[in-house]
Biopython code that builds the backbone (N, CA, C, O; Angstrom):
import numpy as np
from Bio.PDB.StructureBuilder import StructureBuilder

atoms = [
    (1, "UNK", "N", (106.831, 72.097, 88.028)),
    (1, "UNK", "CA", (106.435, 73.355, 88.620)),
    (1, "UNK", "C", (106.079, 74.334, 87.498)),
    (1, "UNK", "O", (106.783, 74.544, 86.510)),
    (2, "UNK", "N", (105.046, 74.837, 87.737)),
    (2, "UNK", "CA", (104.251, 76.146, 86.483)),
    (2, "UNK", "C", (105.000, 77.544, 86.700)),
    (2, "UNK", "O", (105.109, 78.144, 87.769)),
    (3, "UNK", "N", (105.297, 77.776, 85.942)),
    (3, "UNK", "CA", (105.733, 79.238, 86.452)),
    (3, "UNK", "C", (104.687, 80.030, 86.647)),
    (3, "UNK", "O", (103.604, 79.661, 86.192)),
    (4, "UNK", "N", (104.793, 81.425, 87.439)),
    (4, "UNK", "CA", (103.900, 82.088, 88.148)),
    (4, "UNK", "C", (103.238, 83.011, 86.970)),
    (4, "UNK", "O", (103.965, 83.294, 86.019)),
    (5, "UNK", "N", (101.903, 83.488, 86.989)),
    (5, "UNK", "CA", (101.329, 84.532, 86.264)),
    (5, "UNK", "C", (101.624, 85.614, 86.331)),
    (5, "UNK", "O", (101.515, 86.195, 87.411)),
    (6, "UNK", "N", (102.125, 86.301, 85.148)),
    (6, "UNK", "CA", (102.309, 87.751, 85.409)),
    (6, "UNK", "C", (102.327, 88.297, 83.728)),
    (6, "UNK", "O", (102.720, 87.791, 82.677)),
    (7, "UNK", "N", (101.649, 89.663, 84.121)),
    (7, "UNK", "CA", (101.193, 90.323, 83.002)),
    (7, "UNK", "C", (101.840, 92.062, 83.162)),
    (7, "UNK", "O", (101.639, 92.656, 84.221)),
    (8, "UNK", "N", (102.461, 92.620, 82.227)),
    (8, "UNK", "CA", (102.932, 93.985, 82.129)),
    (8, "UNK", "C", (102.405, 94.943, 80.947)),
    (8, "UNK", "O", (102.396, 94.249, 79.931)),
    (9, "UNK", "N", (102.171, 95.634, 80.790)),
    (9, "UNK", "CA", (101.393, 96.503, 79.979)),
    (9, "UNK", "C", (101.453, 97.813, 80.035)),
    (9, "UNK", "O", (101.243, 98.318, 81.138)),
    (10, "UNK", "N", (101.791, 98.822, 78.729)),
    (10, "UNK", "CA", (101.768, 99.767, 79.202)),
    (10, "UNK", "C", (100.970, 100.917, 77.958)),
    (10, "UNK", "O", (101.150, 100.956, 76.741)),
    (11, "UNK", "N", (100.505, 101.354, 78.404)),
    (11, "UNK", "CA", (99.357, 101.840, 77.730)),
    (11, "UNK", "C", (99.671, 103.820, 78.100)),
    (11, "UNK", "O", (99.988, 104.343, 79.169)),
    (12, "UNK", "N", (99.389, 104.536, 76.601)),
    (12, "UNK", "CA", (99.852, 105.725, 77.024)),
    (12, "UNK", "C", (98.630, 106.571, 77.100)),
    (12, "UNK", "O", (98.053, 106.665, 76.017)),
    (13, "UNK", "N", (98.091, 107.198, 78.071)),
    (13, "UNK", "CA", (97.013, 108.287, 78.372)),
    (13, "UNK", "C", (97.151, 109.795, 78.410)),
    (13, "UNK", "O", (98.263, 110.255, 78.669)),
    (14, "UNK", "N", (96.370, 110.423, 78.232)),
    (14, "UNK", "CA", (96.549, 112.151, 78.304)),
    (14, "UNK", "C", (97.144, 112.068, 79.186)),
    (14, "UNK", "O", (96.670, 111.512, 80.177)),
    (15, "UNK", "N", (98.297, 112.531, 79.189)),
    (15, "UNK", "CA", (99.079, 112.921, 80.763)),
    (15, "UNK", "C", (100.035, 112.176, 81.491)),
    (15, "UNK", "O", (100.939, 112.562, 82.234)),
    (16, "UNK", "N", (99.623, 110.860, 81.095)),
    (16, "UNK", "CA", (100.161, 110.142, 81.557)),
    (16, "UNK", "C", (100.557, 108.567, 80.967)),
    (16, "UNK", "O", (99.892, 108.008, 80.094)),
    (17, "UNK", "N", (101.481, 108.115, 81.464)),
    (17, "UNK", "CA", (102.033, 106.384, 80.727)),
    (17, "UNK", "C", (101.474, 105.609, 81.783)),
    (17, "UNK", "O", (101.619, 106.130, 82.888)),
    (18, "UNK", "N", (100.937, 104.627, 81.770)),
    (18, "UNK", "CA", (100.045, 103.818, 83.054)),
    (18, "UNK", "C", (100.733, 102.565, 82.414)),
    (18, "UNK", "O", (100.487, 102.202, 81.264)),
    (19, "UNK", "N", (101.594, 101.947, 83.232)),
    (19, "UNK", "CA", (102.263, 100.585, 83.410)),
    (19, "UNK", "C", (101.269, 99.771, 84.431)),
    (19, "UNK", "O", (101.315, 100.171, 85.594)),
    (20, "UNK", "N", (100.437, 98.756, 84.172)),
    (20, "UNK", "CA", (100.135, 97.678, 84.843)),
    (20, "UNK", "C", (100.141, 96.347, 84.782)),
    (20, "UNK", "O", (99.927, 95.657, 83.786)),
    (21, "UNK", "N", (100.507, 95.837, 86.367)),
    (21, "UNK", "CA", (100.987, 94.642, 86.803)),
    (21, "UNK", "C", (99.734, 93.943, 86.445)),
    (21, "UNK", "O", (98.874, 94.479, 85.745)),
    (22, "UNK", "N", (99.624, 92.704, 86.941)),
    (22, "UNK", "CA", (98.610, 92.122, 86.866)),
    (22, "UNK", "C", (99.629, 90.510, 86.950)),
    (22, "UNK", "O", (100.530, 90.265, 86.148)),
    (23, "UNK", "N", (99.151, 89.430, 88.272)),
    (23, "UNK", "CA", (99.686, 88.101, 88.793)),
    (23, "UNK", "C", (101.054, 88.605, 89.792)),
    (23, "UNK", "O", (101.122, 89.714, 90.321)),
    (24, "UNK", "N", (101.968, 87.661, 89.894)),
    (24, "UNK", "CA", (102.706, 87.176, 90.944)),
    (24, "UNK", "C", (104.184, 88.730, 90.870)),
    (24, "UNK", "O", (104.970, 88.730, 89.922)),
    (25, "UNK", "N", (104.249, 89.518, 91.656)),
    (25, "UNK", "CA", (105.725, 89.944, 91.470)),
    (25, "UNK", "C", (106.333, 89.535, 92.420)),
    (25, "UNK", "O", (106.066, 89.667, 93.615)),
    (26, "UNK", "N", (107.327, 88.931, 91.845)),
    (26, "UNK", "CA", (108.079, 88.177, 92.710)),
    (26, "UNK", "C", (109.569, 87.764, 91.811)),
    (26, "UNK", "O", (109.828, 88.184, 90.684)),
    (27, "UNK", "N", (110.192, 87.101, 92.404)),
    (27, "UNK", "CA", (112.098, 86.687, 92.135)),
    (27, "UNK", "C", (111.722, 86.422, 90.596)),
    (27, "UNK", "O", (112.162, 87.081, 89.654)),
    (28, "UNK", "N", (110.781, 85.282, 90.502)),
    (28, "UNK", "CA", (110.765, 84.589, 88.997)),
    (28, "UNK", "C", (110.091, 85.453, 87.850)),
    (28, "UNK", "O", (110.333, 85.053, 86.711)),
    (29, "UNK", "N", (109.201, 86.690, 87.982)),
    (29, "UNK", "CA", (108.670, 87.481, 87.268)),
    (29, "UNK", "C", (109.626, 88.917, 87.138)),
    (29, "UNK", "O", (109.573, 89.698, 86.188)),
    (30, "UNK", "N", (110.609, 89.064, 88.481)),
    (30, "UNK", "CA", (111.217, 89.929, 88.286)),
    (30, "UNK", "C", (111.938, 90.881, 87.035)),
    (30, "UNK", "O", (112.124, 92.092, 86.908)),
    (31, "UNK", "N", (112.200, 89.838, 86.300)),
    (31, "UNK", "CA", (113.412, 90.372, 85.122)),
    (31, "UNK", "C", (112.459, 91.022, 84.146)),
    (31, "UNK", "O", (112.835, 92.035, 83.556)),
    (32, "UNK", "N", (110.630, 90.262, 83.814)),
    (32, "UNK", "CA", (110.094, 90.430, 83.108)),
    (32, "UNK", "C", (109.512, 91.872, 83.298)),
    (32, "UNK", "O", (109.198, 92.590, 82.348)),
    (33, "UNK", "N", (109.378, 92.287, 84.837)),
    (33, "UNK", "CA", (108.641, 93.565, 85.353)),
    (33, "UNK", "C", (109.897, 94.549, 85.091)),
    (33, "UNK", "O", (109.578, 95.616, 84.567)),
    (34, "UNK", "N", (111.048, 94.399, 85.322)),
    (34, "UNK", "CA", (111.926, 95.311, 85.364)),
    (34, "UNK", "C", (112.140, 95.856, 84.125)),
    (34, "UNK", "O", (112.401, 97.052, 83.998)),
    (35, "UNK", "N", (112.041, 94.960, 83.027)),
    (35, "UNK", "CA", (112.123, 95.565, 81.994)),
    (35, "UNK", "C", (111.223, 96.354, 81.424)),
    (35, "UNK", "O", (111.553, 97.308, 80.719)),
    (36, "UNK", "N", (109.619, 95.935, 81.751)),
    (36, "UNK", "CA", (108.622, 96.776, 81.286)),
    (36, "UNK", "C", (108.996, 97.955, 81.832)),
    (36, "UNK", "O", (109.165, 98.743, 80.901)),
    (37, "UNK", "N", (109.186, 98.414, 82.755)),
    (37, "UNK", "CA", (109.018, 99.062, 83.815)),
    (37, "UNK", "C", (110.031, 99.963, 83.474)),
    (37, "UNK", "O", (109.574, 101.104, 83.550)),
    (38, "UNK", "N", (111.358, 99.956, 83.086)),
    (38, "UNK", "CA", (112.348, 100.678, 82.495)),
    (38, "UNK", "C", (111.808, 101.491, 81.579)),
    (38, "UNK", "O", (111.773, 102.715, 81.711)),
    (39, "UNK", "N", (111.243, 100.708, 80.353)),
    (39, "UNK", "CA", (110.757, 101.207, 79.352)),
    (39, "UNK", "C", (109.237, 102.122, 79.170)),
    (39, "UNK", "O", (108.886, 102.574, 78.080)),
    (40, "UNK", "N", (108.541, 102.265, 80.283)),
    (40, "UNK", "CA", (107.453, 102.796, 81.053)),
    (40, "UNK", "C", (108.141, 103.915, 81.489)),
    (40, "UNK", "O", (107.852, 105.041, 81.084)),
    (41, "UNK", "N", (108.898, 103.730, 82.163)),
    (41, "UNK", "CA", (109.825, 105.274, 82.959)),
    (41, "UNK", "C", (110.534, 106.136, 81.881)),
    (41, "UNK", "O", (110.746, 107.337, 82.053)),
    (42, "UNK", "N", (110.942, 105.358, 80.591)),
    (42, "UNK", "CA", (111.805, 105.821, 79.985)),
    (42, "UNK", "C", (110.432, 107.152, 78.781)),
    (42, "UNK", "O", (110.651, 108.299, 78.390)),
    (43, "UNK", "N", (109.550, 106.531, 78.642)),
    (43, "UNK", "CA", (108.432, 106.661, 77.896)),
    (43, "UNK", "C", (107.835, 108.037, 78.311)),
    (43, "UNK", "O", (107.597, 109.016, 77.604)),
    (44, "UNK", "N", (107.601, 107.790, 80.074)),
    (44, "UNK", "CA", (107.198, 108.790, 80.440)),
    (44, "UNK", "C", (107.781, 110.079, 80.384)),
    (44, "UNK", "O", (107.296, 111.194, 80.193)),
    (45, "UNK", "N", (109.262, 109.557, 80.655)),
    (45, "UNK", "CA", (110.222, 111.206, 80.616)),
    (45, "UNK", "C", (110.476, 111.599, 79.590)),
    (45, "UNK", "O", (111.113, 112.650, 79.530)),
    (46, "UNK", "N", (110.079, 110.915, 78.366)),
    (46, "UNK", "CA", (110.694, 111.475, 77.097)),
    (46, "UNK", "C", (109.557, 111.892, 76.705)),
    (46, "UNK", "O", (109.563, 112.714, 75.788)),
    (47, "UNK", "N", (108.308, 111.472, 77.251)),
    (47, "UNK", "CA", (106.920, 112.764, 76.612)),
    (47, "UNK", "C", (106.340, 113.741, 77.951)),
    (47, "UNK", "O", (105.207, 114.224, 77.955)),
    (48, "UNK", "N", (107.355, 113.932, 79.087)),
    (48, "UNK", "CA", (107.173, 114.887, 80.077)),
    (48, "UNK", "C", (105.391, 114.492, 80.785)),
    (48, "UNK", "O", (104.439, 115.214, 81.080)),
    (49, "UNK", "N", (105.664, 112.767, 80.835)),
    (49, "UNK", "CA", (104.360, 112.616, 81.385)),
    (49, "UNK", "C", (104.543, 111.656, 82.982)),
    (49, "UNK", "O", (105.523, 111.029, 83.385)),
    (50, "UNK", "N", (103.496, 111.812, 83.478)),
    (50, "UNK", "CA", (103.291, 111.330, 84.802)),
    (50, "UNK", "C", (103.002, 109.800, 84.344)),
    (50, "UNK", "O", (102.136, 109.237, 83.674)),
    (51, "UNK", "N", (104.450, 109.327, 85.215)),
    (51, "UNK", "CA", (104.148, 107.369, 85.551)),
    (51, "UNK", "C", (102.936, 106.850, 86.348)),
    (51, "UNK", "O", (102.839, 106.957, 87.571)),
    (52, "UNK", "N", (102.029, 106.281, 85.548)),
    (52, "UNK", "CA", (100.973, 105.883, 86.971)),
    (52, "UNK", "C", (101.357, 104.156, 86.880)),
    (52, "UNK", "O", (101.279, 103.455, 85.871)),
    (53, "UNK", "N", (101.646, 103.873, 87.808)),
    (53, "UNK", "CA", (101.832, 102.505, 87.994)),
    (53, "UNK", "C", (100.604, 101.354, 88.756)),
    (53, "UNK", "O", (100.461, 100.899, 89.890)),
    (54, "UNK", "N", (100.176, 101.269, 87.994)),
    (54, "UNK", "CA", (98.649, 100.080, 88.198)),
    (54, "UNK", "C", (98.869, 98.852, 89.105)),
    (54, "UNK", "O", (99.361, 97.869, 88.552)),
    (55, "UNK", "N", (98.586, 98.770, 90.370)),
    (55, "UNK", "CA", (98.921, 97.314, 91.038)),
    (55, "UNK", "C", (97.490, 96.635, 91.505)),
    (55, "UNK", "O", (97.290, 95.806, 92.394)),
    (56, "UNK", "N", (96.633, 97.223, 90.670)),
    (56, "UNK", "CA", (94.928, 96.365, 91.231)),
    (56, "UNK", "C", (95.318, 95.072, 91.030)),
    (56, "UNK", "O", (94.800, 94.263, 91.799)),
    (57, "UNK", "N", (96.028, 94.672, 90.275)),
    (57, "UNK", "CA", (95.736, 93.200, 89.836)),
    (57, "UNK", "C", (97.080, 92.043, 90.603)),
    (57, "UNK", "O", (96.997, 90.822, 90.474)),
    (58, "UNK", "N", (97.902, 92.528, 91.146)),
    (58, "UNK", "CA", (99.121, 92.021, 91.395)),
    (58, "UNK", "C", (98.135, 91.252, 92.752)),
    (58, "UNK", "O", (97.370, 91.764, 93.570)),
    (59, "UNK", "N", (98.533, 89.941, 92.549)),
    (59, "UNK", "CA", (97.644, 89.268, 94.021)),
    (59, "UNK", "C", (98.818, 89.046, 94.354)),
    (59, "UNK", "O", (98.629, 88.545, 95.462)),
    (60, "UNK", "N", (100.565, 89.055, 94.112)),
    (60, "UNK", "CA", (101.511, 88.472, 95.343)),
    (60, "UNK", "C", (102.871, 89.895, 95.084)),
    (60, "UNK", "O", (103.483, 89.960, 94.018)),
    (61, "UNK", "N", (103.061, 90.634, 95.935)),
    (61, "UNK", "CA", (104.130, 91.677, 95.792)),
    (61, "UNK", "C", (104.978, 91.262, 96.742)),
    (61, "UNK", "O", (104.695, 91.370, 97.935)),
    (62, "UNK", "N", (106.330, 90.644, 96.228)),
    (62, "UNK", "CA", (107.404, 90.039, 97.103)),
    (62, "UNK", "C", (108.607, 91.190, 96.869)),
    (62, "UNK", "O", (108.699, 92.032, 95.976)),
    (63, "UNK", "N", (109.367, 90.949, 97.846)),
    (63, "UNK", "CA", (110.573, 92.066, 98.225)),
    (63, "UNK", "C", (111.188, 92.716, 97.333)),
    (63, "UNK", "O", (111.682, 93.837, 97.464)),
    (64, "UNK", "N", (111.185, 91.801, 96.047)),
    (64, "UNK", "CA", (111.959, 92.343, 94.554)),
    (64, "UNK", "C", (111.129, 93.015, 93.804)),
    (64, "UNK", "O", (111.635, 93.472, 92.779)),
    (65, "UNK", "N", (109.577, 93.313, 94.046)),
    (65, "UNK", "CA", (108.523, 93.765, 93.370)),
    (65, "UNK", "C", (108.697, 95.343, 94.236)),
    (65, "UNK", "O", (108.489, 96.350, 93.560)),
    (66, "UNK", "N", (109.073, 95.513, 95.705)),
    (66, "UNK", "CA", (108.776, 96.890, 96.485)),
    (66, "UNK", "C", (110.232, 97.180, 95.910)),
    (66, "UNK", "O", (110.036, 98.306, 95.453)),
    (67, "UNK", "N", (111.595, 96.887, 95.632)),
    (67, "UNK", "CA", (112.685, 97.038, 95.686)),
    (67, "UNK", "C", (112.620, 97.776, 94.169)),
    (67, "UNK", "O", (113.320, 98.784, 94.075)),
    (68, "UNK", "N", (111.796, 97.349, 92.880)),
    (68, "UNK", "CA", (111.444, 97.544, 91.974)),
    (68, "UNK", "C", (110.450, 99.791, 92.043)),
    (68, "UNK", "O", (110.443, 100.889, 91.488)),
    (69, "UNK", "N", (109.780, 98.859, 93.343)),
    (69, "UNK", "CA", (109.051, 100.454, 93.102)),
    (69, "UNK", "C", (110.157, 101.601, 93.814)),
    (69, "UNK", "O", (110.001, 102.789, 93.529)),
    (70, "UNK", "N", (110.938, 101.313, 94.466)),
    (70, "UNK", "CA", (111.797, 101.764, 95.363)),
    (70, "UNK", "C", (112.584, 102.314, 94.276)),
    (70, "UNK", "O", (112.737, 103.532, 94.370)),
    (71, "UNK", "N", (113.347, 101.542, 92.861)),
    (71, "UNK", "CA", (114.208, 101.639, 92.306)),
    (71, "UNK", "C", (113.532, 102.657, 91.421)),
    (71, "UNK", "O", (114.384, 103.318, 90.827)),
    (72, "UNK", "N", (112.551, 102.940, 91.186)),
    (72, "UNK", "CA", (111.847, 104.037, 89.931)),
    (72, "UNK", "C", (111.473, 105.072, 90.660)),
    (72, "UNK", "O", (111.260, 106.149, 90.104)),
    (73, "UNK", "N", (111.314, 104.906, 92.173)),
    (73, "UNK", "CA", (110.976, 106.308, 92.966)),
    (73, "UNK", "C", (112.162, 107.065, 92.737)),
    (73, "UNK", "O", (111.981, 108.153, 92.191)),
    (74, "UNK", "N", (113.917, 106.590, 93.168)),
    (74, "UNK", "CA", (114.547, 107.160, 92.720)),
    (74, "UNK", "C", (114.804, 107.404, 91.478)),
    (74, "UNK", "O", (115.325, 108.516, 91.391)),
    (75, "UNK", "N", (114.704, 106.962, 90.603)),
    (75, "UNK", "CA", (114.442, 107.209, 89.311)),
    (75, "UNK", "C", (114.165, 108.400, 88.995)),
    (75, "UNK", "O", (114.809, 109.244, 88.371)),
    (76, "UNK", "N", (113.044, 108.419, 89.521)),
    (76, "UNK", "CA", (111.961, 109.839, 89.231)),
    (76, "UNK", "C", (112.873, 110.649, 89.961)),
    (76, "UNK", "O", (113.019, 111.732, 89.394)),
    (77, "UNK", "N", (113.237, 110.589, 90.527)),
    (77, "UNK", "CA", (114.337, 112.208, 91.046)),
    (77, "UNK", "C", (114.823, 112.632, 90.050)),
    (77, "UNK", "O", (114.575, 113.750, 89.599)),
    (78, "UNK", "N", (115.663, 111.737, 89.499)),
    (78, "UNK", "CA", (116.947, 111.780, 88.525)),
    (78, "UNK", "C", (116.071, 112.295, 86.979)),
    (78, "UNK", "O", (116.339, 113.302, 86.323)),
    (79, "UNK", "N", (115.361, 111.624, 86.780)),
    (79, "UNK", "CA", (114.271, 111.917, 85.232)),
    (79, "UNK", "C", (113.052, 113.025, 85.462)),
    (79, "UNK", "O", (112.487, 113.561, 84.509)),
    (80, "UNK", "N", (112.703, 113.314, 86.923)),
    (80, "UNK", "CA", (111.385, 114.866, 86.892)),
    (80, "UNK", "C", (110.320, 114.048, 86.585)),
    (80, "UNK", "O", (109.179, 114.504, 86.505)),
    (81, "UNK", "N", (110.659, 112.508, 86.346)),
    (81, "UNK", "CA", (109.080, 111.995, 86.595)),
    (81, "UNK", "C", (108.062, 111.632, 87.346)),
    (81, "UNK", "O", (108.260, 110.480, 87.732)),
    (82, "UNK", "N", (107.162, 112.017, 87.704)),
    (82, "UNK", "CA", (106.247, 111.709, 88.673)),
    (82, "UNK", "C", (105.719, 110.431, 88.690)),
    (82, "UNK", "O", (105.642, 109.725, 87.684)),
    (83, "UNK", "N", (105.253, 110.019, 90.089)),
    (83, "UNK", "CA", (104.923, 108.493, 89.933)),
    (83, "UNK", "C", (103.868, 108.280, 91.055)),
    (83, "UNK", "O", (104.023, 108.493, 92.257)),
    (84, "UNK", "N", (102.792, 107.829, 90.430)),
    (84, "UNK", "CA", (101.307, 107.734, 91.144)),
    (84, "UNK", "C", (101.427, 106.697, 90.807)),
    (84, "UNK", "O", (101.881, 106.272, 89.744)),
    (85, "UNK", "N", (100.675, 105.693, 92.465)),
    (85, "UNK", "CA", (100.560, 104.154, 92.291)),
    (85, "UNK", "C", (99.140, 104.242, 92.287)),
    (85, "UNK", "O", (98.680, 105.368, 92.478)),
    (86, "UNK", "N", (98.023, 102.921, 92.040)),
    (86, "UNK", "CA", (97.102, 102.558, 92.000)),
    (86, "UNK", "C", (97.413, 101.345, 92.526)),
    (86, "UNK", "O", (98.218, 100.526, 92.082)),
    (87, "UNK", "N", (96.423, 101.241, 93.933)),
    (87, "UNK", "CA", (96.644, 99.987, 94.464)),
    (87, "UNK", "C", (95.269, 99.808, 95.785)),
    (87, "UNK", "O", (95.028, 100.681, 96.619)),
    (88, "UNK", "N", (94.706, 98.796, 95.700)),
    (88, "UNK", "CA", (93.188, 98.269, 96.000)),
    (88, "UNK", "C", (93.604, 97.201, 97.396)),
    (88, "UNK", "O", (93.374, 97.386, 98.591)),
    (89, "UNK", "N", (94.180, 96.239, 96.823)),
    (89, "UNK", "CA", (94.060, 94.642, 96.684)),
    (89, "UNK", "C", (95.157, 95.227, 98.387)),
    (89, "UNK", "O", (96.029, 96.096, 98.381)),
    (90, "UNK", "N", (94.667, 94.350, 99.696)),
    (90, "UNK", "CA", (95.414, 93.886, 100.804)),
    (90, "UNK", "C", (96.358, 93.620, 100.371)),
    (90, "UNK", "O", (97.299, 94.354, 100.675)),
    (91, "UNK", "N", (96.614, 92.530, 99.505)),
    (91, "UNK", "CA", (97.919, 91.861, 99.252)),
    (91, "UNK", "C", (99.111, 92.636, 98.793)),
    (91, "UNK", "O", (100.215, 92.133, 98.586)),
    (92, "UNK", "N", (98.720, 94.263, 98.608)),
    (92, "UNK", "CA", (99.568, 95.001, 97.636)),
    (92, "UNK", "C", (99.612, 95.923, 99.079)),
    (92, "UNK", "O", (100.636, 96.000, 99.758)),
    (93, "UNK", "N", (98.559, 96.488, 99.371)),
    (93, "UNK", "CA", (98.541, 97.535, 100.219)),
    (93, "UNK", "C", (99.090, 97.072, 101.964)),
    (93, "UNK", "O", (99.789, 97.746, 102.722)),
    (94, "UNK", "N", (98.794, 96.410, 102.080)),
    (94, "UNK", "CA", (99.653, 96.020, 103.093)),
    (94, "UNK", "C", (100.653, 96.026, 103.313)),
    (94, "UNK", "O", (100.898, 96.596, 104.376)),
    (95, "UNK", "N", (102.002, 95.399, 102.484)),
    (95, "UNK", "CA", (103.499, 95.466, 102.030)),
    (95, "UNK", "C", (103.649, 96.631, 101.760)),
    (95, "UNK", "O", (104.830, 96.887, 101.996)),
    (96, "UNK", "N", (102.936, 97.855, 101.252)),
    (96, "UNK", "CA", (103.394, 98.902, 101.314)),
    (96, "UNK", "C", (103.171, 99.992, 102.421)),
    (96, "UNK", "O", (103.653, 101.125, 102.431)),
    (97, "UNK", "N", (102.328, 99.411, 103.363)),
    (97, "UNK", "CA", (102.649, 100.290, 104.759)),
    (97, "UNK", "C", (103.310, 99.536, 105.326)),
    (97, "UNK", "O", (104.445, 100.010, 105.276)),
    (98, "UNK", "N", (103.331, 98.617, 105.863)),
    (98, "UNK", "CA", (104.538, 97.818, 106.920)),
    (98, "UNK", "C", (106.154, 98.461, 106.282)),
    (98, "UNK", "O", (107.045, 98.787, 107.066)),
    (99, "UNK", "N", (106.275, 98.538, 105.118)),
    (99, "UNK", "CA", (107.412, 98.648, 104.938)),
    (99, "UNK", "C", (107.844, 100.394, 104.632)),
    (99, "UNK", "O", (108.932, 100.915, 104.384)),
    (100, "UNK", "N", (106.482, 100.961, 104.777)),
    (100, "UNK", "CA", (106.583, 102.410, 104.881)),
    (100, "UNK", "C", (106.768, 103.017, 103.290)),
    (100, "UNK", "O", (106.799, 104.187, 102.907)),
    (101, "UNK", "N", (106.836, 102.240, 102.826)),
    (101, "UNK", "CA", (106.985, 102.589, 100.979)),
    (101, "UNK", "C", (105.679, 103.618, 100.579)),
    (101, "UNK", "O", (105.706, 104.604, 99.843)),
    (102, "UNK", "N", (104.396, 102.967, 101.413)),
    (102, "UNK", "CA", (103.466, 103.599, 101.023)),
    (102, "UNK", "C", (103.626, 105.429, 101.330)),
    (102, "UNK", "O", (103.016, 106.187, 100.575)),
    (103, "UNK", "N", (104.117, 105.759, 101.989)),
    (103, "UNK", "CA", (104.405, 107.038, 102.483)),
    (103, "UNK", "C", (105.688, 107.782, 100.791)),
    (103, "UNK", "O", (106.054, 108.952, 100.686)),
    (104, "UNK", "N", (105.860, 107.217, 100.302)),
    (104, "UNK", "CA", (106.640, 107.930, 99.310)),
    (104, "UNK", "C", (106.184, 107.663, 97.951)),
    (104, "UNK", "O", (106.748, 107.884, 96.879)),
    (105, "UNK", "N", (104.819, 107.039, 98.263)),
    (105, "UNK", "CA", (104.388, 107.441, 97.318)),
    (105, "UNK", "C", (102.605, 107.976, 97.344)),
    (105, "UNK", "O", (101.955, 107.881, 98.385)),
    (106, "UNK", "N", (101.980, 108.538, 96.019)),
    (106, "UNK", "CA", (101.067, 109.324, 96.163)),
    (106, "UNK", "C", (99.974, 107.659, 95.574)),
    (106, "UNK", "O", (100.139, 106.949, 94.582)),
    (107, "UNK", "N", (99.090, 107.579, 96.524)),
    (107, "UNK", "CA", (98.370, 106.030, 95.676)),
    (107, "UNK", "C", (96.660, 106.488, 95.701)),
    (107, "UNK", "O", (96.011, 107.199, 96.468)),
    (108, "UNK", "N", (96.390, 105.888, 94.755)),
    (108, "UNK", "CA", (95.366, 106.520, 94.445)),
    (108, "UNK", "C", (94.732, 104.960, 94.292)),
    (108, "UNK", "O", (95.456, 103.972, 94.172)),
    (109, "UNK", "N", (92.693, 104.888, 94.326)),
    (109, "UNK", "CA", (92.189, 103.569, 93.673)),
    (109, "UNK", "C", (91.751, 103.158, 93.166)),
    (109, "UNK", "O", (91.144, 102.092, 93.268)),
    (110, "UNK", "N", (91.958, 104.278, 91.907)),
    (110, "UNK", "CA", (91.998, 104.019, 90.697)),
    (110, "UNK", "C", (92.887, 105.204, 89.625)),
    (110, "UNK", "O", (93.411, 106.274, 89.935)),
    (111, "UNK", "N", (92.794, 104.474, 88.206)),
    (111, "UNK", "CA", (93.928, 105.054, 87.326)),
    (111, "UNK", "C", (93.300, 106.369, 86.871)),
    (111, "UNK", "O", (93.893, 107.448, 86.901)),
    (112, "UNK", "N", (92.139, 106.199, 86.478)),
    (112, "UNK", "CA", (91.142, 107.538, 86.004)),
    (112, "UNK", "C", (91.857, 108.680, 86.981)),
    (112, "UNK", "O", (92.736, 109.408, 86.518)),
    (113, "UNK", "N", (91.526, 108.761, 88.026)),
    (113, "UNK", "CA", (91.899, 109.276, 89.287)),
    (113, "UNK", "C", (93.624, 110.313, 89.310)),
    (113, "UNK", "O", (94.058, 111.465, 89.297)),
    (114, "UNK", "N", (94.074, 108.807, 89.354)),
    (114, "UNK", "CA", (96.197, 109.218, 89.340)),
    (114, "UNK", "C", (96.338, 109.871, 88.059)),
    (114, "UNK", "O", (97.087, 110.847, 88.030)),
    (115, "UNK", "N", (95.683, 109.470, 86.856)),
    (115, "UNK", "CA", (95.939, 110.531, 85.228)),
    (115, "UNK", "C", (95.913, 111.546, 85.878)),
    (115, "UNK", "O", (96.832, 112.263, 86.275)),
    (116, "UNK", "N", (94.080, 111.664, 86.075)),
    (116, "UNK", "CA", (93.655, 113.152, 86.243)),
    (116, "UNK", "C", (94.543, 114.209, 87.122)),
    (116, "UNK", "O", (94.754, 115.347, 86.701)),
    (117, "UNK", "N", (95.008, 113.777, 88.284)),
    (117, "UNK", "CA", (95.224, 114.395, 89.666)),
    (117, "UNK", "C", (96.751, 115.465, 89.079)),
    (117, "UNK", "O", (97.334, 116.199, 89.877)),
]
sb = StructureBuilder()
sb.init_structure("model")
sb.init_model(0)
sb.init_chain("A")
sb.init_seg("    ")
for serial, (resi, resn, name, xyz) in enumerate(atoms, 1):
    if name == "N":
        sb.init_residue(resn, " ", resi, " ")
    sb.init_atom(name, np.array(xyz, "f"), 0.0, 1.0, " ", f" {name:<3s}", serial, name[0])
structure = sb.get_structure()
């Protein structure tokens, strides 16, 4: 069995730290996203910038991937960081209205866009 594709990245912009996914979030990529993703949040609050979190590329968002965005929404209470998603792809946007996630957060479809806003 191959393990699943997944890519994390985080790249810092005027204004903002833009963390993007890119392949499978899911159980087996989990540990690898959580950690970027710490260190993305941590990045942002220590230069008083807006998290934009990139999901164009994620083709599979499983329960530990929304539980993930769930876990940095509160986050952002606690740190004053803001958090704009970018998200295109059915496979992303879907799981986040059924499960109502999409409502807590601000998503934009594209990153140009979530910096600027």
């Amino acid at each position: 069995m191959t393990a699943p594709v997944f890519l994390g990245s985080i790249t810092p912009r005027e204004g903002a730290i833009v963390l993007a996914f890119a392949g499978e979030l899911d159980l087996a990529t989990a540990p690898e996203a959580r950690t970027i993703a710490v260190q993305a949040h941590e990045e942002a609050a220590e230069a008083g910038k807006r998290l934009v979190i990139d999901l164009r590329a994620v083709t599979f968002l499983a329960s530990v991937g929304l539980e993930l965005l769930a876990d940095h929404r509160s986050r952002a209470t606690d740190t004053g960081v803001t958090i704009a998603l970018v998200a295109t792809t059915r496979a992303v946007t879907r799981v986040l209205e059924v499960t109502g996630l999409s409502a807590q957060f601000t998503t934009y479809a594209d990153v140009e866009t979530a910096v600027a806003d």
